[in-house]
PASERO-322676 format. One line per field, with one value per residue: residue number from 1; chain; x, y, z of N, C-alpha, C, O, CB in turn. Coordinates in steps of 0.05 Angstrom, whole numbers, plus 5000, padded with zeros to 4 digits. Each point is the difference from the previous one (the first is absolute). Glycine has a CB too. Layout:
PASERO-322676
seq [NUM;...]
mol [A;...]
n.xx [X;...]
n.yy [Y;...]
n.zz [Z;...]
ca.xx [X;...]
ca.yy [Y;...]
ca.zz [Z;...]
c.xx [X;...]
c.yy [Y;...]
c.zz [Z;...]
o.xx [X;...]
o.yy [Y;...]
o.zz [Z;...]
cb.xx [X;...]
cb.yy [Y;...]
cb.zz [Z;...]
end
This chain:
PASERO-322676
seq [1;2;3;4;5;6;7;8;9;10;11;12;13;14;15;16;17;18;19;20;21;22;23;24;25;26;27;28;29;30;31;32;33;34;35;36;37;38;39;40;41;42;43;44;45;46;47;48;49;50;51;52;53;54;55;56;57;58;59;60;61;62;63;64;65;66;67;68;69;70;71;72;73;74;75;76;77;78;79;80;81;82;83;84;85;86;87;88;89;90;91;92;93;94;95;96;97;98;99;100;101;102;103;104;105;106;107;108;109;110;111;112;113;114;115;116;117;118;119;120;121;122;123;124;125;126;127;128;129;130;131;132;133;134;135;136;137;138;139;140;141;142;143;144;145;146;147;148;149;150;151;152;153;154;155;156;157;158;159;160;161;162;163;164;165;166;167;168;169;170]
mol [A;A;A;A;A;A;A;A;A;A;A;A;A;A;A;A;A;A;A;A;A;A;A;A;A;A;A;A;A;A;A;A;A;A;A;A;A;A;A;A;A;A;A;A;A;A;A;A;A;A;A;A;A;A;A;A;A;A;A;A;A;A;A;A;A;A;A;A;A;A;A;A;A;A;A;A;A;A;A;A;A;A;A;A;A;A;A;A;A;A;A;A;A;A;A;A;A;A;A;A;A;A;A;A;A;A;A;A;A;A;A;A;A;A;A;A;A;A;A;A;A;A;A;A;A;A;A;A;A;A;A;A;A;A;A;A;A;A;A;A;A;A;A;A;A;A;A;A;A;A;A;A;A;A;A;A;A;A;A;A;A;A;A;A;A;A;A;A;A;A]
n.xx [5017;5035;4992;4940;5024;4975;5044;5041;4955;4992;5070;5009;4960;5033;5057;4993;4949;5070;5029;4964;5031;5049;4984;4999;4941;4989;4995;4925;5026;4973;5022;5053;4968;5016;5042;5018;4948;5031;4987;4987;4960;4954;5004;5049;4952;5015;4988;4940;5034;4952;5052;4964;5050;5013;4978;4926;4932;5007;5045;4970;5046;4987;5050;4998;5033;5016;4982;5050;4920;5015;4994;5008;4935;4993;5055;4976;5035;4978;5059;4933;5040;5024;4933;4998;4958;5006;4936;5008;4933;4986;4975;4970;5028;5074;4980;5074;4967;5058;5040;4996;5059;5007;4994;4942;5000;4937;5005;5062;4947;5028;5009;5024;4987;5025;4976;4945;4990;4953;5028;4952;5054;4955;5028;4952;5008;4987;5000;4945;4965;5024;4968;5056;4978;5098;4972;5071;4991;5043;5042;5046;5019;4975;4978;4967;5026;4941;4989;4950;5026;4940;4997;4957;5010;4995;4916;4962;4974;4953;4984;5062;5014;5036;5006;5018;5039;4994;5035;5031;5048;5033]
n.yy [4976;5046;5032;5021;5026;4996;4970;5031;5047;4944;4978;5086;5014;4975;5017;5071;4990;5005;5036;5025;4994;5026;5072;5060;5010;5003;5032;4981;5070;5020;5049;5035;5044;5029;5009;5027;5009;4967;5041;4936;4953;4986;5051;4991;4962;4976;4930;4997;4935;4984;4956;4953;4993;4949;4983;5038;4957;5069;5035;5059;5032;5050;5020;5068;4977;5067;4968;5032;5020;5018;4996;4970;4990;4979;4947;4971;5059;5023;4968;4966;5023;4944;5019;4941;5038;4932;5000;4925;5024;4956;4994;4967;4991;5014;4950;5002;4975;4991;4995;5049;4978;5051;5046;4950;5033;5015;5040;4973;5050;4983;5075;4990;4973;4987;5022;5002;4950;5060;4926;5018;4962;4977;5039;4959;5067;4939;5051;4986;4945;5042;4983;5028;5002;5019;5017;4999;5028;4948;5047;4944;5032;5030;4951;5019;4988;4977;4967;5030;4952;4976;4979;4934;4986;4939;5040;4940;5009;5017;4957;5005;4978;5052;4945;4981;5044;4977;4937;5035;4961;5049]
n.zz [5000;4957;5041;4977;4971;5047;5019;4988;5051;5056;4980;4980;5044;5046;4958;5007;5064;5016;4958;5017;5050;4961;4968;5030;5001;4955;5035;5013;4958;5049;4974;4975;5031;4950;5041;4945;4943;4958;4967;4999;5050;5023;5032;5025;5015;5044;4972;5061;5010;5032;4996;5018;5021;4938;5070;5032;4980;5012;4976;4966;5002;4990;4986;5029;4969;4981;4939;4980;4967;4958;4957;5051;5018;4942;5014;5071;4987;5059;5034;5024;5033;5066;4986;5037;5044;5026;5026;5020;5013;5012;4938;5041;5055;4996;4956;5005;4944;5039;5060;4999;4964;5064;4953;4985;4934;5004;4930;4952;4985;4965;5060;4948;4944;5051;5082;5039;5036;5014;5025;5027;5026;5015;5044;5032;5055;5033;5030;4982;5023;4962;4944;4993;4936;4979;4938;4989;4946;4999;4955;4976;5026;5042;5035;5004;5058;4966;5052;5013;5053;4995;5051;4981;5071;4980;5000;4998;4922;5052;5029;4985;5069;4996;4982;5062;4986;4939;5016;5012;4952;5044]
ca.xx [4983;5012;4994;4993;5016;4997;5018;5032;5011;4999;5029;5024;4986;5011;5026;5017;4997;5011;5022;4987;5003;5025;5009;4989;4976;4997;4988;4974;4995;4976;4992;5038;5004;5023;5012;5014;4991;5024;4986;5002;5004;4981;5009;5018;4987;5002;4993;4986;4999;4997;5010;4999;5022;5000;5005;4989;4969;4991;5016;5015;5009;4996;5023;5011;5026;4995;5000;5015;4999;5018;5009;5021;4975;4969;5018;5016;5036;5000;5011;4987;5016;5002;4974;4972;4992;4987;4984;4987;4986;4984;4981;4983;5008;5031;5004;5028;4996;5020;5019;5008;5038;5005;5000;4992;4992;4976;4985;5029;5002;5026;5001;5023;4996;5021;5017;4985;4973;4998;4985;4988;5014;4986;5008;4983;5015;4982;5000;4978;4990;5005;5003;5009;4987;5010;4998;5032;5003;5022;5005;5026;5020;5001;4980;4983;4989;4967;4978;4971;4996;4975;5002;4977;4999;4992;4985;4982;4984;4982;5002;5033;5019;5028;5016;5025;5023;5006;5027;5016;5033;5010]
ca.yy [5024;5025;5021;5032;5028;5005;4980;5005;5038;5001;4989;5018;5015;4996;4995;5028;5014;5006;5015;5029;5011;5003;5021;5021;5015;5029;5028;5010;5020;5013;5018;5021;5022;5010;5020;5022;4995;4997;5007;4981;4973;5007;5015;4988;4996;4994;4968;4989;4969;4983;4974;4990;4996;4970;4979;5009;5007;5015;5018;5010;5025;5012;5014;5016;5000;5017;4989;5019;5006;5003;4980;4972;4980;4986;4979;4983;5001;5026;5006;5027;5013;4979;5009;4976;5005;4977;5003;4965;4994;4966;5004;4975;4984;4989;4975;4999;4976;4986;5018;5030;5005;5025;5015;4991;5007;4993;5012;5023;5020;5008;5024;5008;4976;4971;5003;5005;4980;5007;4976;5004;4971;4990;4983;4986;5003;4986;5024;5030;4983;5020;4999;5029;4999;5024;5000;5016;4998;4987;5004;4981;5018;5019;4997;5028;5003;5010;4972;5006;4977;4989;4990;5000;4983;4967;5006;4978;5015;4990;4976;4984;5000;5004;4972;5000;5014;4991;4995;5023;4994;5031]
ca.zz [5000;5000;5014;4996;5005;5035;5011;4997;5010;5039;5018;5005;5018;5029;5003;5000;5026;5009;4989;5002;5034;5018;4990;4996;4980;4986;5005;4983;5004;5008;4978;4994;4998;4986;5008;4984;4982;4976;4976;4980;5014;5030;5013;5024;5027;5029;4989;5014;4995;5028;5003;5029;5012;4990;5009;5026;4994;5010;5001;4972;4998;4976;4981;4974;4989;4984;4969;4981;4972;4984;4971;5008;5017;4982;4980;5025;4999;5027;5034;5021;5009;5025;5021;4997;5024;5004;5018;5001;5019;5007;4985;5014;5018;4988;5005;4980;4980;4996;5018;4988;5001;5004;4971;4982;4989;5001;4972;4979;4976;4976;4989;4979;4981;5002;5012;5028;5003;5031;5021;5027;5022;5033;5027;5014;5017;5025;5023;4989;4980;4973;4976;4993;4980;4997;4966;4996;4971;5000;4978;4990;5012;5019;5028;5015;5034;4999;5013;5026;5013;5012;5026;5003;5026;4989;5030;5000;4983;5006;5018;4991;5017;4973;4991;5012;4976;4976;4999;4986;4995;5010]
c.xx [5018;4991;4987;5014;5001;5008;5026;4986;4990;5022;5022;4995;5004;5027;5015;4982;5029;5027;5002;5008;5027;5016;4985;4977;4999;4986;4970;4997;4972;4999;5024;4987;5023;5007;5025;4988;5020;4991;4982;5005;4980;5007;5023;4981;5008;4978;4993;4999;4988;5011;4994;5022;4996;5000;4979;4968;4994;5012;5000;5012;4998;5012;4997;5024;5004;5006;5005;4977;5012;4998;5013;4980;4978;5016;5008;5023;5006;5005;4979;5014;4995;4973;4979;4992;4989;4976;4986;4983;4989;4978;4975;5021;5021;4997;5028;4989;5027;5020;5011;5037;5002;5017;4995;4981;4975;4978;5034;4985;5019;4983;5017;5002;5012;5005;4990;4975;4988;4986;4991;5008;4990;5012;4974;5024;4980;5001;4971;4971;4989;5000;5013;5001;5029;5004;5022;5005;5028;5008;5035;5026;5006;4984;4983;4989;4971;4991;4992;4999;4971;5001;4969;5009;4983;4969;4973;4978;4977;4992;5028;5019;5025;5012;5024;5030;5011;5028;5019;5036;5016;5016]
c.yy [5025;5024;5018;5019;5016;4985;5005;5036;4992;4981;5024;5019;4996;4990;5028;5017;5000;5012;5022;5011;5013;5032;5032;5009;5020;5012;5004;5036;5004;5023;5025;5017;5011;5020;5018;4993;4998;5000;4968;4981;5001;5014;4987;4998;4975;4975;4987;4963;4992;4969;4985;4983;4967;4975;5003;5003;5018;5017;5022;5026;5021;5021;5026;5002;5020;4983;5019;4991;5013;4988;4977;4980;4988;4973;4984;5010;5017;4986;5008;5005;4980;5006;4978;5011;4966;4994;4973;5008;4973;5003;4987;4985;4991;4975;4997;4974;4988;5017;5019;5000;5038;5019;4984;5009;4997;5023;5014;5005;5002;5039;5018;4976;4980;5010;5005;4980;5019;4962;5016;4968;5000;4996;5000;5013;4989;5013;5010;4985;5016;4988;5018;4995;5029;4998;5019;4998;4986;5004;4985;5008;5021;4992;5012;4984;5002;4978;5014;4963;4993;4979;4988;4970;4973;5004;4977;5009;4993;4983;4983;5006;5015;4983;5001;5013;4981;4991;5014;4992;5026;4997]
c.zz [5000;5005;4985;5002;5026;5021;5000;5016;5031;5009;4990;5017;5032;4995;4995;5017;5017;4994;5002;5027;5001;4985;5006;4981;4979;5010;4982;4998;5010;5003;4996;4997;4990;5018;4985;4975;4976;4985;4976;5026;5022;5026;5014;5012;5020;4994;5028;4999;5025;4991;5019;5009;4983;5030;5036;4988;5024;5007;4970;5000;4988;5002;4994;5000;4975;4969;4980;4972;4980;4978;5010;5021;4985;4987;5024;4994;5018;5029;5016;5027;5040;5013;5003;5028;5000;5023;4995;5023;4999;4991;5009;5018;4983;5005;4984;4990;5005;5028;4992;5007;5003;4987;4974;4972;4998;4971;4990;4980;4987;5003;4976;4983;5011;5035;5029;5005;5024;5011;5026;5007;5025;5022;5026;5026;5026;5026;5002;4996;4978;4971;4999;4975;4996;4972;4998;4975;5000;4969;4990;5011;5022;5030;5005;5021;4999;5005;5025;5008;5009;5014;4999;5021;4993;5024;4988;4975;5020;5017;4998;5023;4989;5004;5017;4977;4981;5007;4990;4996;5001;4975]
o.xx [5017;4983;5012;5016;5018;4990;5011;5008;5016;5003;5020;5018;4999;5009;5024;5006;5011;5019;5018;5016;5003;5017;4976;5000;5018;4982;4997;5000;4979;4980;5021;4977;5023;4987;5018;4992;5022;4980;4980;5018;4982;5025;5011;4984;5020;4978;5021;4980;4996;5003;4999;5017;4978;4986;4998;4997;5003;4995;5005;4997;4991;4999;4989;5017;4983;5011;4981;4998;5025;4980;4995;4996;4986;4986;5016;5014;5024;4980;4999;5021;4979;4991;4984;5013;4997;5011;4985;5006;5007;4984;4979;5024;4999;4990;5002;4986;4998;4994;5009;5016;4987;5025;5013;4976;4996;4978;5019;4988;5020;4977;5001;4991;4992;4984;5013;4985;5015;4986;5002;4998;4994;5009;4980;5024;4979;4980;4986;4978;4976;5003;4994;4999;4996;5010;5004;4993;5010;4985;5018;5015;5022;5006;4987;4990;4992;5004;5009;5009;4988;5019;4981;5011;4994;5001;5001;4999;5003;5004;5009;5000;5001;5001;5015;5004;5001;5016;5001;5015;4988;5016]
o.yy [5001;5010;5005;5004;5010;5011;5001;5008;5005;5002;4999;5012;5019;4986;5001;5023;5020;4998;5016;5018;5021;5014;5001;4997;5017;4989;5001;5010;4988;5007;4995;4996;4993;5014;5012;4977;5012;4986;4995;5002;5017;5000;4979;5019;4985;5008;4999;4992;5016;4993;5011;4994;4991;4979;4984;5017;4996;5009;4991;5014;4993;5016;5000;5001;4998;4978;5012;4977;5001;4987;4977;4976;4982;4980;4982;4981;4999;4990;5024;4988;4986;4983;4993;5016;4985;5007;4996;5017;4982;5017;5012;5007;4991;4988;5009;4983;4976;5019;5001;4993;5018;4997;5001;4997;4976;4996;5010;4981;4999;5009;5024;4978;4977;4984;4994;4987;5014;4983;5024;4979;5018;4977;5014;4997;5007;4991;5004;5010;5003;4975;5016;4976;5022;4980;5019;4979;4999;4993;5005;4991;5003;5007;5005;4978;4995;4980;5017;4980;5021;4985;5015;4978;4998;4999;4983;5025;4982;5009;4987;5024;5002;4992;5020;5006;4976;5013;5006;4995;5017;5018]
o.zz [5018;4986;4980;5018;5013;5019;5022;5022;5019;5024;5014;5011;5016;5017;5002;5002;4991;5015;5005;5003;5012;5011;5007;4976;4995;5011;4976;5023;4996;5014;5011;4992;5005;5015;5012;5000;5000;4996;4988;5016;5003;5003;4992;4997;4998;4992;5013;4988;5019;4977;5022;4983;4997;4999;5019;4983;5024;5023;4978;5019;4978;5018;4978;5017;4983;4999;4991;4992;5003;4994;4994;5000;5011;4994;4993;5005;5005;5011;5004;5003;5004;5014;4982;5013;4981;5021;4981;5017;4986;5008;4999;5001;4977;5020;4977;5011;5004;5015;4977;5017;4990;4999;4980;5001;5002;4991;5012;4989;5015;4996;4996;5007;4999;5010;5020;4985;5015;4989;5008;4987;5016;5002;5000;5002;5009;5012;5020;5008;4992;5001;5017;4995;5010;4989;5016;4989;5022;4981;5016;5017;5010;5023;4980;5002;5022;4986;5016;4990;4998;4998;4995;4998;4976;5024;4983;5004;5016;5022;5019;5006;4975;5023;5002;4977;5006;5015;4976;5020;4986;4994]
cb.xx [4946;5035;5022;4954;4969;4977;4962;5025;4969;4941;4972;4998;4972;4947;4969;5018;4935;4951;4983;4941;4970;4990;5039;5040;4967;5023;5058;4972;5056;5013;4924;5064;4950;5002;4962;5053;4940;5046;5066;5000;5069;4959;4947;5058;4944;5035;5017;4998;5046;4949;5030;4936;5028;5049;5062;5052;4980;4983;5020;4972;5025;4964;5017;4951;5021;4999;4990;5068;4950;5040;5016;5059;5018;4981;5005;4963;4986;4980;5046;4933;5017;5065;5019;5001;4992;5032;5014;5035;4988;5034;5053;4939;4960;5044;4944;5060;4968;4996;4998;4925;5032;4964;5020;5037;5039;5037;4913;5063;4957;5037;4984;5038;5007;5050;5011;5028;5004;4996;5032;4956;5050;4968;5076;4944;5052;5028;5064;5062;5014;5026;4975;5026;4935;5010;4942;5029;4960;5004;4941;4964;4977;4998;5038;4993;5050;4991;5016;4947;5059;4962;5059;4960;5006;5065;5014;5010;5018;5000;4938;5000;4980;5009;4970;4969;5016;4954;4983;4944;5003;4986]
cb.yy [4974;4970;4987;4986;4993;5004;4972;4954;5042;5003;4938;4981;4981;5002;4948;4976;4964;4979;4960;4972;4938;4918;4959;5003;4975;5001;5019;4939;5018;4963;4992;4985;5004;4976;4960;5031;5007;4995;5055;5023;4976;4960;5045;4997;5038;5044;4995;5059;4975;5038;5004;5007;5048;5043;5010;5013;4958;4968;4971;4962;4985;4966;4963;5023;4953;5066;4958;5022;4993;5020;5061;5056;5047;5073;5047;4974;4995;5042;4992;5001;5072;5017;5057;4930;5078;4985;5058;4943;5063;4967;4994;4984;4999;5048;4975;5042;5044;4965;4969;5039;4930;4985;5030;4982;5024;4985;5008;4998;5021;4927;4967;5055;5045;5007;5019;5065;4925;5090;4932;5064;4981;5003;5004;4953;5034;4968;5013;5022;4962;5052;4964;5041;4950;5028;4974;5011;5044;4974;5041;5002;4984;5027;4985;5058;5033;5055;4934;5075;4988;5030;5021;5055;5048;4962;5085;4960;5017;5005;5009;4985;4956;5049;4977;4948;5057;5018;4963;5045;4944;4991]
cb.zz [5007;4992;5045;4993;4943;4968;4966;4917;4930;4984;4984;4948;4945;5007;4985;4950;5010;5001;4972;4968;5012;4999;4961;5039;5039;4955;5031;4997;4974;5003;5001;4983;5023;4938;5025;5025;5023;5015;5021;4932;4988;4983;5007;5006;4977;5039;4942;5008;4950;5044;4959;5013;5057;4949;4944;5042;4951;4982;5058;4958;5031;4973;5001;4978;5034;5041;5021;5031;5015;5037;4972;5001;5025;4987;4962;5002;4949;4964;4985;4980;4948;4997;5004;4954;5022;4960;5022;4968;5019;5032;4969;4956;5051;4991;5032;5015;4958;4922;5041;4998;4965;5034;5041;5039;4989;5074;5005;5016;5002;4952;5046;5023;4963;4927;4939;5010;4972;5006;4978;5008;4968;4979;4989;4963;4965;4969;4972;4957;5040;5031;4969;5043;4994;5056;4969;5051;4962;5061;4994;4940;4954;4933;5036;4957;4998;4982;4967;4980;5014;4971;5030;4952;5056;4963;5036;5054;4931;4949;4976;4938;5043;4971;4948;5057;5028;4954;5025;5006;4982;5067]
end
């Protein structure tokens, strides 16, 4: 007997669920504002994302990040610039899916063709029982100091207890 098509895709389907978990997200927009105008191309602006945390239910984040337009910004070939902000909170009742590793990558943007990224990384501070959530641009050659941080305490939703604490690797 030979497999269905629907058969072969729901066995690749649980075989790259847990690929999905372990990697960094994408960013859903939720919404930009312009902030400088260009004759020719799209403006410059300030870009609104959110994300949920991959390995934390009931966690998410959300992003501004500035976005060079232009000619070079409408073609992707434009540098935007280190400025991001970050702000996580608790969305529903925390549940960790998996073990959390410490500055564990958890969202990356390309801000440049080849050379810039911005991320956001994960640490678990058990003292606190904390989430911290710190987003940083990172560039090949120069770097940059520019980064914000978020904090989201692990607390109880509603009737839900809060989850004992997440395995955590330092």
């Amino acid at each position: 007997m030979t497999p269905t098509r629907s058969a072969l895709g729901a066995a690749l389907a649980c075989l790259a669920a847990p690929l999905l978990l372990a990697g960094p997200v994408a960013a859903e927009e939720i919404g930009e504002v312009d902030t400088a105008f260009k004759l020719i191309g799209a403006n410059h602006k300030i870009v609104v994302e959110a994300f949920d945390d991959p390995k934390v239910e009931g966690v998410a984040c959300f992003l501004s990040r500035a976005k060079t337009g232009g000619i070079s910004g409408s073609l992707g070939l434009a540098e935007d610039t280190s400025d991001a902000s970050i702000a996580c909170r608790q969305t529903g009742p925390i549940r960790f899916l998996d073990k959390l590793e410490a500055g564990e990558e958890v969202f990356r943007q390309r801000t440049s063709i080849v050379f810039k990224t911005m991320q956001v990384v994960r640490f678990w501070d058990p003292k606190r029982s904390t989430l911290v959530y710190l987003t940083y641009s990172d560039k090949m050659i120069d770097g940059s100091p520019k980064n914000a941080i978020s904090a989201v305490a692990i607390a109880p939703w509603g009737d839900a207890p809060a989850p004992e604490a997440p395995a955590y690797d330092d």
